[in-house]
C-alpha positions in Angstrom: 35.1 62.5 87.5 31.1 63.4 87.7 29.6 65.2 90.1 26.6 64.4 92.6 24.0 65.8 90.1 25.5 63.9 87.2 25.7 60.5 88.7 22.5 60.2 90.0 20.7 62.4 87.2 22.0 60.1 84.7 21.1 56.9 86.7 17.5 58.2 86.8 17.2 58.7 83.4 18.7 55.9 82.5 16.6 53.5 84.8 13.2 56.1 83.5 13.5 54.6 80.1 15.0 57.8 78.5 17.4 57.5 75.6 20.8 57.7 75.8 21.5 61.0 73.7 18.8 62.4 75.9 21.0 61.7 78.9 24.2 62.8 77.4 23.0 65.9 75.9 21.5 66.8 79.4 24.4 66.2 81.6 27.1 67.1 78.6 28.5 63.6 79.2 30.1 60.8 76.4 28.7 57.4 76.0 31.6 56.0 77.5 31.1 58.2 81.1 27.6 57.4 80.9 28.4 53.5 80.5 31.0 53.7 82.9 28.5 55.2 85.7 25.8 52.4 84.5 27.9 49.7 84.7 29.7 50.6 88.2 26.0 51.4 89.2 24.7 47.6 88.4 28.1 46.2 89.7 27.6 47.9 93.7 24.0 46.9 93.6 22.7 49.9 95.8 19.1 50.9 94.6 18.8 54.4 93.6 16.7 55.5 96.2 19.5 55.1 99.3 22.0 56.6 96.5 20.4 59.6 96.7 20.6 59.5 101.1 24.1 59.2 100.9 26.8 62.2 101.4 27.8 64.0 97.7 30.9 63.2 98.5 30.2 60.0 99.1 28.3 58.9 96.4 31.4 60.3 93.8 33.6 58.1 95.9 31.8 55.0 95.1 32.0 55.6 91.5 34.6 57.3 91.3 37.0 55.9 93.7 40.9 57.6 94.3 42.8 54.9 92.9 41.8 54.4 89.3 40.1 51.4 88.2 40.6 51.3 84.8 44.5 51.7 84.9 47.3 49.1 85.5 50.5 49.8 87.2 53.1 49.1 84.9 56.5 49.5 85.3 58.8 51.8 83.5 61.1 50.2 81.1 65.2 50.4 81.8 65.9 53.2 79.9 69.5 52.9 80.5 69.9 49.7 79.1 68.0 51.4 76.1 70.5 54.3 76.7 73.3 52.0 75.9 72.5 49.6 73.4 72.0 53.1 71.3 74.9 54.4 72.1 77.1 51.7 72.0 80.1 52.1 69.5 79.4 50.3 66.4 75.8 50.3 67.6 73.1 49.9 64.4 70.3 50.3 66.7 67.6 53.0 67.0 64.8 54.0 69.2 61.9 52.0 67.3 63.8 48.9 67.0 64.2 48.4 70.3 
């Protein structure tokens, strides 16, 4: 997660023209933060001008929101059932094969 000064910083720069590297050298940011905040900046449509009226804390909610975007909730496998078919007498089977 990116503070106030990083979001917008970056987003003015960006929208300025100014290369990429500049961007991420100044904020000490990857290309893939600096995407993401681009790309969530396009996607809510807000100009950068009532961005920068908005609460800090605010602003790093929008792009940064507390459940994660990018992640899926998968469920856990039945490690019991993985458990047993190991353990099983006779059993052949290992970790990787199942």
């Amino acid at each position: 997660m990116q503070d106030y000064n990083t979001i917008i910083g970056s987003i003015q720069m960006r929208l300025n023209g100014c290369q990429t590297r500049s961007v991420m050298d100044r904020y000490k940011i990857g290309s893939g933060t600096l995407n993401l905040i681009m790309s969530r900046y396009y996607a809510n449509g807000i100009p950068i001008e009532e961005l920068r009226m908005m609460a800090p804390k605010e602003v790093e909610n929008l792009f940064y929101p507390q459940k994660n975007l990018q992640r899926k909730d998968v469920p856990l496998p039945d490690f019991q059932y993985y458990y047993d078919r190991i353990h099983a007498p006779g059993s052949r089977m290992n970790i990787s094969f199942c």
